[in-house]
N, C-alpha and C positions, 0 to 999 in steps of 0.2 A: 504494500500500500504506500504512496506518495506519499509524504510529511508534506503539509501545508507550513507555507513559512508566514510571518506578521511582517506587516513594511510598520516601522517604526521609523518617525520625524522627532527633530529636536527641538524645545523653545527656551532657550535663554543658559542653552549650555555651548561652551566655546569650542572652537575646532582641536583643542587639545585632548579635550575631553572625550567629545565627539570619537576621536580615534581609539581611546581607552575601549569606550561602549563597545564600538565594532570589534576591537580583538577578541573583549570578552563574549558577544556575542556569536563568535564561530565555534566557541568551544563547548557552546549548548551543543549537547547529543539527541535530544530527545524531540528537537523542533528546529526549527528554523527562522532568524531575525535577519532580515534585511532594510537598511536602512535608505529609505530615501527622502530628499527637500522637500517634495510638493505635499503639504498638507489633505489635500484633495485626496491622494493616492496612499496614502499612512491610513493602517487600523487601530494605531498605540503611538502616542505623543509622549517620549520623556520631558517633562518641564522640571528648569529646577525654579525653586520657588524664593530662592536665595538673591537671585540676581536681579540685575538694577531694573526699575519700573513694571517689573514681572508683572504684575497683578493687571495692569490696563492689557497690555499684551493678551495674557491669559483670557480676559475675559472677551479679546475680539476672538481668540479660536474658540469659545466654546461657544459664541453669539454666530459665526459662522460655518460651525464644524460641529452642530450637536451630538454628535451620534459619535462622535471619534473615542477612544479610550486613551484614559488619563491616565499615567503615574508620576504621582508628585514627589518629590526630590527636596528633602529641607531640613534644615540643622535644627527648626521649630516645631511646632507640633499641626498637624493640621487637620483640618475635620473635613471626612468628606461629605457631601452632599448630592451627589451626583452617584448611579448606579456605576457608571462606568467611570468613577474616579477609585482611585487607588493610592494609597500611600504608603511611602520606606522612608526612615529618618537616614539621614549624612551624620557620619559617615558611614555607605554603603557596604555590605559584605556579601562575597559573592556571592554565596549558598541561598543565601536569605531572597537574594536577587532573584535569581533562576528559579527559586521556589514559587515567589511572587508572577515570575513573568508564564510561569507553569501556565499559574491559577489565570492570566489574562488570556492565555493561548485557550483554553479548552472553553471560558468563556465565551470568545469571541466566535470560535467552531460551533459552538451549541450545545456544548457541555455542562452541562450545573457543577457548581464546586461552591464549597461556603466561601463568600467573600471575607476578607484578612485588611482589615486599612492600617492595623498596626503591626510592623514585622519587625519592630527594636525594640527593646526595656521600656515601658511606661514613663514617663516622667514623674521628677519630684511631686509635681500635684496629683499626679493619679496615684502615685505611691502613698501618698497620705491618704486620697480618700480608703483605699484598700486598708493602712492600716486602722483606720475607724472603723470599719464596716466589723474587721476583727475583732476590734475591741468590746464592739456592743455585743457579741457573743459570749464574753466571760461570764462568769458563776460571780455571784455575790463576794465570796472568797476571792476570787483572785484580782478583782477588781480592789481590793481592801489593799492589796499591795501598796507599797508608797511608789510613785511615779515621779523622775526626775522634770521640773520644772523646761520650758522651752530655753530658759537660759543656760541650762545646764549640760544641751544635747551637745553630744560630741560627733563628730560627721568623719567615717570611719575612710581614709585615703590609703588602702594597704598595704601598712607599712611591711618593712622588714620583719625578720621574726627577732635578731637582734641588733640593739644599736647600741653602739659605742665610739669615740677616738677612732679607737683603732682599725675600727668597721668605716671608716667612712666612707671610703672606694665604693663600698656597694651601694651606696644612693644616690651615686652619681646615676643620671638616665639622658637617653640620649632621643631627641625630638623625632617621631613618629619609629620607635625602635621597634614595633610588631612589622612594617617592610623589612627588618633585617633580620628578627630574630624568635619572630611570627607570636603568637599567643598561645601554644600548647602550654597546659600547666602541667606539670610534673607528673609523672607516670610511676608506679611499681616497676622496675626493673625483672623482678623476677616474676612477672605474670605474662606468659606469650600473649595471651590475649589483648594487651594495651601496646604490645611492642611497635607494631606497624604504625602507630599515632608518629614512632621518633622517625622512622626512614623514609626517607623520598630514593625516586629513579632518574638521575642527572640524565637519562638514556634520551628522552625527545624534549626536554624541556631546550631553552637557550642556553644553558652552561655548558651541556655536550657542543650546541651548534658553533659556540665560540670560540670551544676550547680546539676544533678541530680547525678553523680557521686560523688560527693560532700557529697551528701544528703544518699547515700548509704555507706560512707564508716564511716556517723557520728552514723546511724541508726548500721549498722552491726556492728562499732567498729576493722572493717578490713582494709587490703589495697584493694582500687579497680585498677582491669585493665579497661581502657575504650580503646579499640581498634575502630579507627577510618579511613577508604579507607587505610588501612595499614598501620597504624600511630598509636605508641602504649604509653597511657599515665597511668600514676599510682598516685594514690591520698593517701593518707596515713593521715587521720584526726587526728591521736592522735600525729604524729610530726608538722601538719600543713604543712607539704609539697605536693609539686606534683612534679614528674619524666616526661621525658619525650624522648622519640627513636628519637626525632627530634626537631629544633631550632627555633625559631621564623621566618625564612626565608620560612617552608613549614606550621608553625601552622597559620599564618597569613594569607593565601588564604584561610585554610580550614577554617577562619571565615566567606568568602564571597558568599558559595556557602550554598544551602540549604542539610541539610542531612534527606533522608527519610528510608533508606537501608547503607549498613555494618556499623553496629554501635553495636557493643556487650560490655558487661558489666562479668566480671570475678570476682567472689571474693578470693583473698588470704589470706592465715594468715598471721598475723604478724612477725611469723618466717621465711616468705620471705622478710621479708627486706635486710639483709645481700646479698640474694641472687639479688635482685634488685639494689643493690650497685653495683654490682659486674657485672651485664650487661649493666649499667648505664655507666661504666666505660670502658669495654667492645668499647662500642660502639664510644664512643669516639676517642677510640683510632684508628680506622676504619680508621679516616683521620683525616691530620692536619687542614684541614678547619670545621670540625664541630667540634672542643677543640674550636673553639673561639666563638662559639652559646649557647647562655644557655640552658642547660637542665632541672635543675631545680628550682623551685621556691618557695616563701613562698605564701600557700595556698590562701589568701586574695589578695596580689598582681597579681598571676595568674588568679583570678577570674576579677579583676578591668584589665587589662589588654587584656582579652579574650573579656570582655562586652564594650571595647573601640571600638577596632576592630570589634566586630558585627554593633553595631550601628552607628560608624559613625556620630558623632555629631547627631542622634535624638534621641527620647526618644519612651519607648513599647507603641504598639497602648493601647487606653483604658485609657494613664494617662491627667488627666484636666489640663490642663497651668495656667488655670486661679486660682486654687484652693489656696490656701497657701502651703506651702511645709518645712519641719522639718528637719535639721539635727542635729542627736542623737547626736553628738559629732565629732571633727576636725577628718578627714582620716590623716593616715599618712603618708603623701606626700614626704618624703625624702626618702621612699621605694618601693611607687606607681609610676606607668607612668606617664609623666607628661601632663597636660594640662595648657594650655593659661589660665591666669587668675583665674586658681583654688582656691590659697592664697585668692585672693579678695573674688571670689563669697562663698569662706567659710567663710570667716569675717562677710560677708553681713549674711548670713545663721543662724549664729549663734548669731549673734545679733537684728532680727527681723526674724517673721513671713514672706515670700513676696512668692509671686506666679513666674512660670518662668518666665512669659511674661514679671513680672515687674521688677526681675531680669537682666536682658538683658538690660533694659530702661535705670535702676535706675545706673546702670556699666556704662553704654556708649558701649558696646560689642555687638559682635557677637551673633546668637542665639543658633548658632553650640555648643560654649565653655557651655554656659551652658545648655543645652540638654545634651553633654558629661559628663560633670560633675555630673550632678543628675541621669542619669542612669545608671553609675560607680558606683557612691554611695548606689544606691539602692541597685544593685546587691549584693554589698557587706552588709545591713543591715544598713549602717548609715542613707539610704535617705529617704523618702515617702511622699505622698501628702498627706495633713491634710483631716480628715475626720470629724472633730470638728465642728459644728455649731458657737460654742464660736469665731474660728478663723476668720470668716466671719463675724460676730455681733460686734465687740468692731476692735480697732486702736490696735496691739498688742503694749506692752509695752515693754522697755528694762529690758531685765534678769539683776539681781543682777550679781554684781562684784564678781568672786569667787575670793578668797585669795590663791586660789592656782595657780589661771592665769597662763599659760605661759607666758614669756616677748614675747616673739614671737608672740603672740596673741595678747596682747596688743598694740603692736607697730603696727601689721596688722589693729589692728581696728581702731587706730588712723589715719592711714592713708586712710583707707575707709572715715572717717568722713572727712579730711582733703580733699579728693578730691570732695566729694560732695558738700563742704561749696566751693569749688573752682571754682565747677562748676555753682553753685550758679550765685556767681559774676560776673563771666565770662554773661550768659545770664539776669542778671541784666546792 
């Protein structure tokens, strides 16, 4: 049987965005979104309800376009009114999305399904009224409780489990750190059943497509074009650079979809470089909002940054947690994206053998930060799990002090020791 696709128009979202929607709309399985301008010819309008003088706007396409299906786009709350309105709060998640655009495909075919206006957490007002609704349900008893005054309420921001001095590294956070290091909360280790939450498959995502581009332009000694759903990148191994037609606002979705199809590989001479400057440049100048998106990067940092955004705080299927695990030497984090806790778990890293599991333990952290971490690193060649019988046989020993230390390094490691003697005492 055919899959019927939706033609889905845009109102008041920018062509950056715009392109986000379309990636993430090829990786629906179950249907089909195609997006086109003419409102006439659209069955599903995304508006975002965010943006400037929305509201006049909005009200000429539904004064024009009764019958079109709505979903509203908004960091506020919105009510709808309309059968064919629909609402998701910003900021959007994918699952939640696709779920929602489910419920408007089989609607719009002639399917019944319970209409959903709300697909994120309630807001503070709804959360009160719910917890009244609660309350008038107590027993005489338990109402007698004494109840802390409205001045008294504490608004819970989830803290660490401990704080101290010597803990401070770990409250450091870094501005939208779920793109790097995703939102899985902490798993049992020893339960197979939650294991596959930690592993992802570099196999079709963009980290394999990069890295193999990568691996062609060190092999040929050329520049590569890697042209990706119309997205055009250039790898250049003998500068260490990579180019790219586009910012981090549209290369960032292309890490969350799977690519199996338009993915070609071009080789240039090196006497196209000048010429790649030059449309590098070019392109930029297209508009004043993409001069302020990088295009491009230093080869190592684009690679750690690409394999952030695939995986999402976990680590490739096939690697042991439990195993020991090596790094060759400090990433250099002042160039790198950053991650939560990085400094530490490189300290830790490099001054013992330890496995992830016990990484995670041995910090007090998250298991995301370091999953992030060791599969940024590997990508880039610092990382791997130990394959040594020896590292599993003996307690490993502290490496000699080189005389060439960083102080930077030393003071990290000083204070890795200083917070584990701290945490010591603390549970003594």
């Amino acid at each position: 049987m055919t899959t019927k696709s939706i033609n889905i128009s845009f109102l008041g979202i920018d062509e950056r965005s715009k392109s986000a929607y379309e990636i993430f709309f090829k990786g629906i399985k179950h249907f089909k979104c195609h997006p086109v301008d003419d409102y006439g010819k659209a069955q599903l309008c995304l508006v975002d309800m965010d943006a400037y003088n929305i509201q006049q706007d909005y009200a000429e396409l539904i004064l024009n376009y009764p019958d079109l299906y709505v979903l509203i786009l908004s960091l506020n709350e919105f009510s709808c009114t309309r059968e064919q309105e629909f609402f998701i709060r910003k900021p959007v998640k994918r699952d939640q999305l696709e779920q929602l655009l489910n419920e408007i495909y089989q609607s719009i075919f002639g399917k019944t399904v319970a209409k959903r206006q709300l697909i994120s957490p309630p807001p503070a007002e709804l959360k009160t009224d719910i917890k009244d609704s609660v309350q008038s349900t107590k027993t005489p008893a338990e109402k007698a409780k004494p109840v802390p005054n409205s001045d008294e309420k504490v608004v819970s921001i989830k803290e660490p489990r401990k704080v101290s001095t010597a803990n401070a590294a770990k409250l450091l956070k870094v501005e939208n750190e779920e793109h790097f290091v995703g939102e899985q909360s902490d798993i049992d280790l020893k339960n197979p059943a939650e294991l596959e939450k930690i592993y992802y498959d570099p196999g079709h995502l963009l980290q394999s497509i990069v890295d193999k581009a990568i691996m062609k332009s060190r092999e040929e000694k050329q520049i590569i074009q890697l042209d990706v759903l119309n997205n055009t990148f250039y790898f250049d191994y003998e500068e260490q650079k990579v180019y790219s037609t586009v910012g981090p606002g549209i290369i960032r979705p292309l890490c969350l979809v799977h690519h199996d199809k338009n993915i070609s590989y071009t080789t240039r001479a090196n006497t196209y470089r000048d010429k790649l400057h030059e449309i590098i440049q070019s392109n930029k100048n297209k508009s004043i909002k993409k001069t302020l998106e990088k295009q491009s990067w230093n080869m190592e940092s684009f690679m750690w940054l690409i394999t952030l955004w695939c995986s999402r705080g976990r680590i490739p299927q096939g690697t042991d947690f439990n195993h020991p695990i090596y790094l060759m030497q400090w990433p250099n984090l002042t160039r790198l994206a950053s991650i939560p806790n990085a400094l530490r778990i490189a300290a830790l890293l490099r001054d013992r053998r330890c496995s992830l599991s016990s990484v995670a333990r041995h910090l007090n952290i998250e298991q995301r930060y370091v999953f992030a971490f060791f599969s940024a690193c590997k990508a880039i060649g610092l990382a791997n799990v130990s394959k040594r019988k020896a590292d599993k046989l003996f307690v490993s020993e502290k490496p000699e002090k080189n005389k060439n230390q960083s102080i930077l390094s030393k003071i990290l490691t000083r204070l890795v020791s200083f917070s584990d003697k701290s945490s010591m005492n603390e549970i003594a």
